[in-house]
LUMGU-176130 format. One record per residue: residue number from 1; residue in three letters; chain; x, y, z of N, C-alpha, C, O in turn. Coordinates in pm, 1 decimal, always signed. Example, Ala and Ser with C-alpha at 12.3 -4.5 7.8 and 13.67 -1.06 7.14 Angstrom:
2
<rec><seq>1</seq><type>ala</type><mol>A</mol><n_east>+1319.0</n_east><n_north>-569.0</n_north><n_up>+780.0</n_up><ca_east>+1230.0</ca_east><ca_north>-450.0</ca_north><ca_up>+780.0</ca_up><c_east>+1320.0</c_east><c_north>-330.0</c_north><c_up>+780.0</c_up><o_east>+1423.6</o_east><o_north>-331.9</o_north><o_up>+846.5</o_up></rec>
<rec><seq>2</seq><type>ser</type><mol>A</mol><n_east>+1285.0</n_east><n_north>-225.0</n_north><n_up>+708.0</n_up><ca_east>+1367.0</ca_east><ca_north>-106.0</ca_north><ca_up>+714.0</ca_up><c_east>+1290.0</c_east><c_north>+3.0</c_north><c_up>+787.0</c_up><o_east>+1340.9</o_east><o_north>+113.8</o_north><o_up>+803.9</o_up></rec>
END
This chain:
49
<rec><seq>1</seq><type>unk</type><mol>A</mol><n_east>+82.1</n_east><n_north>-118.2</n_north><n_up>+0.0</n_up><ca_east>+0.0</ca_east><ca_north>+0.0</ca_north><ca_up>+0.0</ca_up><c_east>+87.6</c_east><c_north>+126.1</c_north><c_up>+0.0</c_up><o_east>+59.6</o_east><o_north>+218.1</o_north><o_up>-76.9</o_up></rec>
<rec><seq>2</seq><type>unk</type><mol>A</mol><n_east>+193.9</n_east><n_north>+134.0</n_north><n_up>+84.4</n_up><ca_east>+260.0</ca_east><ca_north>+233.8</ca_north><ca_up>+45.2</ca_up><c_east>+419.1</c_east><c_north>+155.4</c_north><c_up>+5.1</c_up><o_east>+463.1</o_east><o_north>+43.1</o_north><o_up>+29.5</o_up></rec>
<rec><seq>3</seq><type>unk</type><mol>A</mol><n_east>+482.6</n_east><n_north>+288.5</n_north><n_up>-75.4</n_up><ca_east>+579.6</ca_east><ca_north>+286.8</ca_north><ca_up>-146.8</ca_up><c_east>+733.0</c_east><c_north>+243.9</c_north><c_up>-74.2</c_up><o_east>+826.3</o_east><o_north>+191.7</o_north><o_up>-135.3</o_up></rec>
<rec><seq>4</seq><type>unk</type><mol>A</mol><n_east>+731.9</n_east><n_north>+274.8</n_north><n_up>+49.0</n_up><ca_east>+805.2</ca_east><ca_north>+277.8</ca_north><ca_up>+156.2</ca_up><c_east>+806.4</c_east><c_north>+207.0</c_north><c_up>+269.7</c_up><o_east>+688.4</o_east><o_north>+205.8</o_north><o_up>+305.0</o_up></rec>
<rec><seq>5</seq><type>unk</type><mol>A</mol><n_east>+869.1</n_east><n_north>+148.0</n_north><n_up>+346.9</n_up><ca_east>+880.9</ca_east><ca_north>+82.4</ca_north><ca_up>+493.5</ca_up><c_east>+801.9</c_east><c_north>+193.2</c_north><c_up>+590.9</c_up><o_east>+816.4</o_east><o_north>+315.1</o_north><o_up>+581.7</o_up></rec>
<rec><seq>6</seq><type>unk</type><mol>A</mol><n_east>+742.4</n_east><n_north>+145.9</n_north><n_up>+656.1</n_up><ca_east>+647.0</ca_east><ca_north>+256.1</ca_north><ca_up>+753.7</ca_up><c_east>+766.0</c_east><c_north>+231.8</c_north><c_up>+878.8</c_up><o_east>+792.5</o_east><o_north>+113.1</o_north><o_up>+898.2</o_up></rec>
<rec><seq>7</seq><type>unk</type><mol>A</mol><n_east>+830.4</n_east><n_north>+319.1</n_north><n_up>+953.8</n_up><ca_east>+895.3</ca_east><ca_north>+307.5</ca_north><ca_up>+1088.0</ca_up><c_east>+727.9</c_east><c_north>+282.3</c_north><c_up>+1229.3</c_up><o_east>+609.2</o_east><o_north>+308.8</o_north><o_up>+1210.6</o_up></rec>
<rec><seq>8</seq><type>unk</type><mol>A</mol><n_east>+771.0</n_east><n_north>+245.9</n_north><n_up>+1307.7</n_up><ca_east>+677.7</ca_east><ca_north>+191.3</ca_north><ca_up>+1405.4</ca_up><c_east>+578.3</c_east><c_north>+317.8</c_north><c_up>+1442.7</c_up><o_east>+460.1</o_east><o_north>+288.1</o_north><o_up>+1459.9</o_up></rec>
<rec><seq>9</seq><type>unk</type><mol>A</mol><n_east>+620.7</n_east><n_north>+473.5</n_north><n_up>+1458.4</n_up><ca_east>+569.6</ca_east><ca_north>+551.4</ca_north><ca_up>+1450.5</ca_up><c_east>+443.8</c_east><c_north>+549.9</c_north><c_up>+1378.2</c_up><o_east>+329.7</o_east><o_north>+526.1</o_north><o_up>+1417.8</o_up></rec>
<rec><seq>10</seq><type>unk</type><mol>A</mol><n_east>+490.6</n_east><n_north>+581.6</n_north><n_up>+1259.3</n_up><ca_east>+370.1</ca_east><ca_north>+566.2</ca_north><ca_up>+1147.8</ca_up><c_east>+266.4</c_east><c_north>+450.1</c_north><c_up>+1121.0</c_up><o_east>+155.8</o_east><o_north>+472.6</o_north><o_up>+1071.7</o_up></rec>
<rec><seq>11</seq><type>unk</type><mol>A</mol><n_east>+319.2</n_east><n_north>+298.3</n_north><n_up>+1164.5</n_up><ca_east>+234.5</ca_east><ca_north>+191.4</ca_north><ca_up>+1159.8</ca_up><c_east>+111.0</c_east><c_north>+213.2</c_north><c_up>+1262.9</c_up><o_east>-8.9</o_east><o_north>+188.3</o_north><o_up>+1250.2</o_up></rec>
<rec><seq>12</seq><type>unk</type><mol>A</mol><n_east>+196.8</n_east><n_north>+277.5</n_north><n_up>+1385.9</n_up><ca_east>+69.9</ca_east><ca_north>+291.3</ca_north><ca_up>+1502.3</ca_up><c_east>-28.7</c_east><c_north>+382.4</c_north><c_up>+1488.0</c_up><o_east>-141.4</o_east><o_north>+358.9</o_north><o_up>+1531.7</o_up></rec>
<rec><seq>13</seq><type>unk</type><mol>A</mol><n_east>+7.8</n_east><n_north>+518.5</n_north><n_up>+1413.6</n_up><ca_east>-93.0</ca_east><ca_north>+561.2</ca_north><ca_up>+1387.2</ca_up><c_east>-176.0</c_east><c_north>+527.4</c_north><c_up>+1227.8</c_up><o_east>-277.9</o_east><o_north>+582.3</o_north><o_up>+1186.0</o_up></rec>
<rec><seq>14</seq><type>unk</type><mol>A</mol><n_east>-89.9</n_east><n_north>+414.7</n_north><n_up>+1157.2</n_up><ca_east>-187.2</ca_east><ca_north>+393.4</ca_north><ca_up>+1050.2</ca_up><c_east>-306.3</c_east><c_north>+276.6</c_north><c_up>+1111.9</c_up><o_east>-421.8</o_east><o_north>+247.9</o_north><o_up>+1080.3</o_up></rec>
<rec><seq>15</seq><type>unk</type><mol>A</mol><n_east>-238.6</n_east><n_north>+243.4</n_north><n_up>+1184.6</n_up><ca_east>-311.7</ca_east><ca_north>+118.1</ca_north><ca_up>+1315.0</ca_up><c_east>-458.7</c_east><c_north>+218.9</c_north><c_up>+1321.6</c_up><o_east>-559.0</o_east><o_north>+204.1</o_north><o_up>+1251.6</o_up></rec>
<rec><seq>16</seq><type>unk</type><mol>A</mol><n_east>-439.7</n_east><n_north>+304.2</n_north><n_up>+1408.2</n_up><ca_east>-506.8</ca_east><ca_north>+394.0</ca_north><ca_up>+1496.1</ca_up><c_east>-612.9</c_east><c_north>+427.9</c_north><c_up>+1394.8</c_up><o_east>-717.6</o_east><o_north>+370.5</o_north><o_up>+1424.7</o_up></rec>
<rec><seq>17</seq><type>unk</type><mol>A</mol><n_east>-622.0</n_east><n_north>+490.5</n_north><n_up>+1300.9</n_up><ca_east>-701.3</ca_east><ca_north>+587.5</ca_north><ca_up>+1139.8</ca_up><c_east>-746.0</c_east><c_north>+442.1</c_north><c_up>+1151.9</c_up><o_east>-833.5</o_east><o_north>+411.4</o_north><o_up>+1232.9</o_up></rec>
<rec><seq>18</seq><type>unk</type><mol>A</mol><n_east>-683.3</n_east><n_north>+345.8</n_north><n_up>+1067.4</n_up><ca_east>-788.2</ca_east><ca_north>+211.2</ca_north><ca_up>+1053.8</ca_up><c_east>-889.8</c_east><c_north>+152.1</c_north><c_up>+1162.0</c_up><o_east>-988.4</o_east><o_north>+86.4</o_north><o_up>+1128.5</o_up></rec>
<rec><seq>19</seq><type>unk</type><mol>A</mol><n_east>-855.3</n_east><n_north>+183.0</n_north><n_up>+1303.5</n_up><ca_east>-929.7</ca_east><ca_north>+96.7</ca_north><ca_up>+1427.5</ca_up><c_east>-1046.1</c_east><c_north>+187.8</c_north><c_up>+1399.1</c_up><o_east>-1158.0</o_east><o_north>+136.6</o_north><o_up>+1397.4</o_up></rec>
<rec><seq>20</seq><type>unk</type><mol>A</mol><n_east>-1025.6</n_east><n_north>+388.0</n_north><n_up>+1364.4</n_up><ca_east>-1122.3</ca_east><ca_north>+408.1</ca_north><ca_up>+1429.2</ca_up><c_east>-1218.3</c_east><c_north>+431.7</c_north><c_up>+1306.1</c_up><o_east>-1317.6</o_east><o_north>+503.0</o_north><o_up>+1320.8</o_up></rec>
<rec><seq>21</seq><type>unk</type><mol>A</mol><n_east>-1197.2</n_east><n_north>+388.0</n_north><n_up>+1216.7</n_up><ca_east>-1235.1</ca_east><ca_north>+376.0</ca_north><ca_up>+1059.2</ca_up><c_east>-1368.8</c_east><c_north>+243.4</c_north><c_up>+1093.3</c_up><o_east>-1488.2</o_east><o_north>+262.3</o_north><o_up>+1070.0</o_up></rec>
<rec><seq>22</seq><type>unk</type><mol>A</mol><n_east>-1318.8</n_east><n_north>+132.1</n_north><n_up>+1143.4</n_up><ca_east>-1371.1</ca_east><ca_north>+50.9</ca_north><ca_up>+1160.9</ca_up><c_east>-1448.2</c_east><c_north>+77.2</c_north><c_up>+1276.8</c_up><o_east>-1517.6</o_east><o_north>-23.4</o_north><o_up>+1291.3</o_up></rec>
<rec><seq>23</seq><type>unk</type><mol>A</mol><n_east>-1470.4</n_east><n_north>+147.4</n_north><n_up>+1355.3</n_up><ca_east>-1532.9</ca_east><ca_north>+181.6</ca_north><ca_up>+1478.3</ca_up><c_east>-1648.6</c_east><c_north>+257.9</c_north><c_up>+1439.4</c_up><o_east>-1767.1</o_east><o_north>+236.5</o_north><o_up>+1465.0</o_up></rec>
<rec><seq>24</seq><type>unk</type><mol>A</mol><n_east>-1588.0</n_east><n_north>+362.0</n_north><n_up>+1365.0</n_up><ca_east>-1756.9</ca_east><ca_north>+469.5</ca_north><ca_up>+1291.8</ca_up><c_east>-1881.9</c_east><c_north>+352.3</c_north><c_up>+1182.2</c_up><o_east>-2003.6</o_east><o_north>+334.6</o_north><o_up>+1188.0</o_up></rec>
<rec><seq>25</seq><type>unk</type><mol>A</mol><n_east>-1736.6</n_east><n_north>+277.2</n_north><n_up>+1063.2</n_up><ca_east>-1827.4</ca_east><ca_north>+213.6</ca_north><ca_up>+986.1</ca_up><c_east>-1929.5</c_east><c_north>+111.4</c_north><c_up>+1096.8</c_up><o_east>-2043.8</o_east><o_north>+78.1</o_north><o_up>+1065.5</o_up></rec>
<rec><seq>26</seq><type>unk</type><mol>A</mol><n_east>-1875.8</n_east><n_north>+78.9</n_north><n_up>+1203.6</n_up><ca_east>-1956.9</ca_east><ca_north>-30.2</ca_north><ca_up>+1322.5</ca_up><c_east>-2088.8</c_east><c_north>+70.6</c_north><c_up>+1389.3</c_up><o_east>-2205.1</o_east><o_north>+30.6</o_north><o_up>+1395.2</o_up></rec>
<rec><seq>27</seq><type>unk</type><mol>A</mol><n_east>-2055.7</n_east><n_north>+168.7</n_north><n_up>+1423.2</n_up><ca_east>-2190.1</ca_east><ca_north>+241.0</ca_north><ca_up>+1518.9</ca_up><c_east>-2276.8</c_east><c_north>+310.5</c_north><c_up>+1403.4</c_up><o_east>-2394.8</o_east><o_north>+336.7</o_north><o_up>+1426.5</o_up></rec>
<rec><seq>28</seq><type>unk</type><mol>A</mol><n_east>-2218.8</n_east><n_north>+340.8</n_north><n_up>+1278.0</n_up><ca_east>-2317.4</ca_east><ca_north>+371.9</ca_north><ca_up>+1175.7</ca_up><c_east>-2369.1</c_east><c_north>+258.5</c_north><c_up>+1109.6</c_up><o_east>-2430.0</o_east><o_north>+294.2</o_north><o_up>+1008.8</o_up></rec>
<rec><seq>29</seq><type>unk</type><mol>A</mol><n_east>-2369.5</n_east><n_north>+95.2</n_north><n_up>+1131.1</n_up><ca_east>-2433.0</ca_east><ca_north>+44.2</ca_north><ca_up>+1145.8</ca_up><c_east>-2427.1</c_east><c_north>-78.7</c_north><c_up>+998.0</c_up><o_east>-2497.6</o_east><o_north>-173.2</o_north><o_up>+962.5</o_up></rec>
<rec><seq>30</seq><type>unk</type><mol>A</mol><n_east>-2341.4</n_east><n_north>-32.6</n_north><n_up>+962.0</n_up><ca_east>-2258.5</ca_east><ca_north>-97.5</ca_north><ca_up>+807.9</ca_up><c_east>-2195.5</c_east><c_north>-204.5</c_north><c_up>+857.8</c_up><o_east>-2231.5</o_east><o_north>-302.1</o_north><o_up>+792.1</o_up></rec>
<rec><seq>31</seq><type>unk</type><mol>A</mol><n_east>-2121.4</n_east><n_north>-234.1</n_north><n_up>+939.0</n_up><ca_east>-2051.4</ca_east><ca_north>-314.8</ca_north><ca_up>+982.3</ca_up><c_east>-2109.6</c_east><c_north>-396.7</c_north><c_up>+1093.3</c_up><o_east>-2188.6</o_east><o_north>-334.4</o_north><o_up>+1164.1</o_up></rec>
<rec><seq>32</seq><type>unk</type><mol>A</mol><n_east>-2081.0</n_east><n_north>-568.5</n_north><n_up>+1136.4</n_up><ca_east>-2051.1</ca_east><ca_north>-591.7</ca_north><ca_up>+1217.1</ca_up><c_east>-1989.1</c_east><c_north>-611.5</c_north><c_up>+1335.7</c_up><o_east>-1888.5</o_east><o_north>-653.6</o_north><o_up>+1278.6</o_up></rec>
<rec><seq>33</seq><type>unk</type><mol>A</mol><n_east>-1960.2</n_east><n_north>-618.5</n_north><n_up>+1447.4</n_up><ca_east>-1847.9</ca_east><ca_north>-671.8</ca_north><ca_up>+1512.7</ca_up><c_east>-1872.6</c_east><c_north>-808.7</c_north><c_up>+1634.3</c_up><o_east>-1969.8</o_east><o_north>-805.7</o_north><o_up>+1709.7</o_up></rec>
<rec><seq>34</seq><type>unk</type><mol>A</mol><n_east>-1766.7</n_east><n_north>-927.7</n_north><n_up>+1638.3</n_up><ca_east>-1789.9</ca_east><ca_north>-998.6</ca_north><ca_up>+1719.0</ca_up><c_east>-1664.9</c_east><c_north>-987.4</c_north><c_up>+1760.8</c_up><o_east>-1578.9</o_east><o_north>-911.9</o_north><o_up>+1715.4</o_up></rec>
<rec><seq>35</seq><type>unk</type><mol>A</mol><n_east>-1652.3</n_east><n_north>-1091.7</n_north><n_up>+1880.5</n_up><ca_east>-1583.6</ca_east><ca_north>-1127.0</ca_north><ca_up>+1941.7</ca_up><c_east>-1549.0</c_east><c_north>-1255.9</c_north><c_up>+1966.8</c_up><o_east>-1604.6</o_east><o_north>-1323.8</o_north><o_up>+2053.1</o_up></rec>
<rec><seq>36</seq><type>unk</type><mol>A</mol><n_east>-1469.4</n_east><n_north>-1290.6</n_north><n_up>+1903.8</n_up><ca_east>-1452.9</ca_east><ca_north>-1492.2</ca_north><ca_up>+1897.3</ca_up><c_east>-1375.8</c_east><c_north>-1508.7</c_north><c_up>+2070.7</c_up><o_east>-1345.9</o_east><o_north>-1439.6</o_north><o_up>+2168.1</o_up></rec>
<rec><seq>37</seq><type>unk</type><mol>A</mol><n_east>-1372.6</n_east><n_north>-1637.6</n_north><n_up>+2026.5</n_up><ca_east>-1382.5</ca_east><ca_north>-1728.0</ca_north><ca_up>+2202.6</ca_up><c_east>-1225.2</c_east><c_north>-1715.5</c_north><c_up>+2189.1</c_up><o_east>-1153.5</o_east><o_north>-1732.7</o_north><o_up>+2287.7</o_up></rec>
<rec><seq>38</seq><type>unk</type><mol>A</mol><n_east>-1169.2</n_east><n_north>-1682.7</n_north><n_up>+2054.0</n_up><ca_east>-976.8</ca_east><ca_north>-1631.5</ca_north><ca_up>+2123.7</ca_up><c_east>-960.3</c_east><c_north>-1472.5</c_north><c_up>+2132.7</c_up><o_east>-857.8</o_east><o_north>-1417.7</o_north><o_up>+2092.1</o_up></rec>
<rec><seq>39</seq><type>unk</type><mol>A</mol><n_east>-1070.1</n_east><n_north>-1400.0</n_north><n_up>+2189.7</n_up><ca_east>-1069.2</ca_east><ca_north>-1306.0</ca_north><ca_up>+2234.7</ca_up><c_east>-1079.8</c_east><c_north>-1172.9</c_north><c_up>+2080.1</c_up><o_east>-1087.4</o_east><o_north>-1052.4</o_north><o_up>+2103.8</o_up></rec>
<rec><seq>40</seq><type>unk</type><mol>A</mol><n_east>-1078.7</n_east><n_north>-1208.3</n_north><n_up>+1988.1</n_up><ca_east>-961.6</ca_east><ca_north>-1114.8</ca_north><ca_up>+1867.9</ca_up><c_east>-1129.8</c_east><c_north>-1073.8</c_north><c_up>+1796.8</c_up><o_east>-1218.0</o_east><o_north>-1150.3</o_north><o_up>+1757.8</o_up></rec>
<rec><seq>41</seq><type>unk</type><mol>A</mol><n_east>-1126.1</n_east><n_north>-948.7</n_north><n_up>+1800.6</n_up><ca_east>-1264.1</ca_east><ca_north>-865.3</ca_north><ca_up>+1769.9</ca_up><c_east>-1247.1</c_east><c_north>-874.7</c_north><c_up>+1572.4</c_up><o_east>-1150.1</o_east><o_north>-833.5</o_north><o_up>+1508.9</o_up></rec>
<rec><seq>42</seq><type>unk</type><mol>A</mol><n_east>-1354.0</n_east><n_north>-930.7</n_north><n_up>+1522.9</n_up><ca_east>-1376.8</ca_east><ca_north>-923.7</ca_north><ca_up>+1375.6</ca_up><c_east>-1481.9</c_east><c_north>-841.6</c_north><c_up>+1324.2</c_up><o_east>-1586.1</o_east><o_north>-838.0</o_north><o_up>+1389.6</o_up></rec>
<rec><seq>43</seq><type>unk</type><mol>A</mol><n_east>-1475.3</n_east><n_north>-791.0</n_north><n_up>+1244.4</n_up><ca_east>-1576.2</ca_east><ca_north>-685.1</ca_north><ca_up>+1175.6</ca_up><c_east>-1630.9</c_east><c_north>-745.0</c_north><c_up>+1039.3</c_up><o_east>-1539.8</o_east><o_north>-772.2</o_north><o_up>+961.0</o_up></rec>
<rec><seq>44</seq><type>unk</type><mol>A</mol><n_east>-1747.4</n_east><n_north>-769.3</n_north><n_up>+997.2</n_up><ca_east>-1815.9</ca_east><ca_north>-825.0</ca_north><ca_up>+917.0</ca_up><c_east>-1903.8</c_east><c_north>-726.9</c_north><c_up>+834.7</c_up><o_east>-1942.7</o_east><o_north>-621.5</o_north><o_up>+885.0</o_up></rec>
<rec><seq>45</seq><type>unk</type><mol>A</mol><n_east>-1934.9</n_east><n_north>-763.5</n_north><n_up>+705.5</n_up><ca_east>-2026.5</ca_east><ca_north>-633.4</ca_north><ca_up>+681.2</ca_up><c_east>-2150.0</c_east><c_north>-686.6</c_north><c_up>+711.0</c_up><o_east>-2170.8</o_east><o_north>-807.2</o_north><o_up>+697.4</o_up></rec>
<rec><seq>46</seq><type>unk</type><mol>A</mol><n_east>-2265.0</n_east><n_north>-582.4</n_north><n_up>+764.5</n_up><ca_east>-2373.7</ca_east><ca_north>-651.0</ca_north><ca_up>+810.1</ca_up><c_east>-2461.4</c_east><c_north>-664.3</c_north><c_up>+700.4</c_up><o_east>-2427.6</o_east><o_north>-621.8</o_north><o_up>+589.9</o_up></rec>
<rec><seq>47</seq><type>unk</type><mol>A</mol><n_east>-2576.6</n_east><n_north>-721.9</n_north><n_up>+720.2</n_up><ca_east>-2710.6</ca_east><ca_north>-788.4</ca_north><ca_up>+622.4</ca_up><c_east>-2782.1</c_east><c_north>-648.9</c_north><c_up>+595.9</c_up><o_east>-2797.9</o_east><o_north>-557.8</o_north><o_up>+677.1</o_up></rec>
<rec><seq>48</seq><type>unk</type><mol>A</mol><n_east>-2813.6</n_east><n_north>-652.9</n_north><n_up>+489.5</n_up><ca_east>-2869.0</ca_east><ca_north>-510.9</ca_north><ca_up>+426.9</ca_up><c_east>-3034.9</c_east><c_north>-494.4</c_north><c_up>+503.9</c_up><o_east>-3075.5</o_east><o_north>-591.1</o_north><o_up>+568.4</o_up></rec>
<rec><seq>49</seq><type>unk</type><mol>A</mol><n_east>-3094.1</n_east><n_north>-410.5</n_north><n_up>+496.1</n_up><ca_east>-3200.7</ca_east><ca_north>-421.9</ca_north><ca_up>+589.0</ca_up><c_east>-3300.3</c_east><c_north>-389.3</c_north><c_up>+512.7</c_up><o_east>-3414.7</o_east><o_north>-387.1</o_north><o_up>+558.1</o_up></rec>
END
């Protein structure tokens, strides 16, 4: 995706933009989210309504 090695700096906040990317698409209601039994949160797209 990008052209360059990201230093740890930049991964955490490309981390960060993506978590909370996935956090808006989840409470606006596009997305799923579970939580599997090894703890690790997945995001699904949800069923059209």
């Amino acid at each position: 995706m990008f052209k360059r090695k990201l230093d740890i700096h930049q991964m955490t906040f490309a981390l960060g933009e993506a978590l909370a990317h996935l956090n808006l698409l989840w409470l606006d209601g596009i997305l799923t989210r579970q939580t599997g039994a090894d703890g690790v949160i997945r995001f699904t797209t949800s069923a059209p309504a």
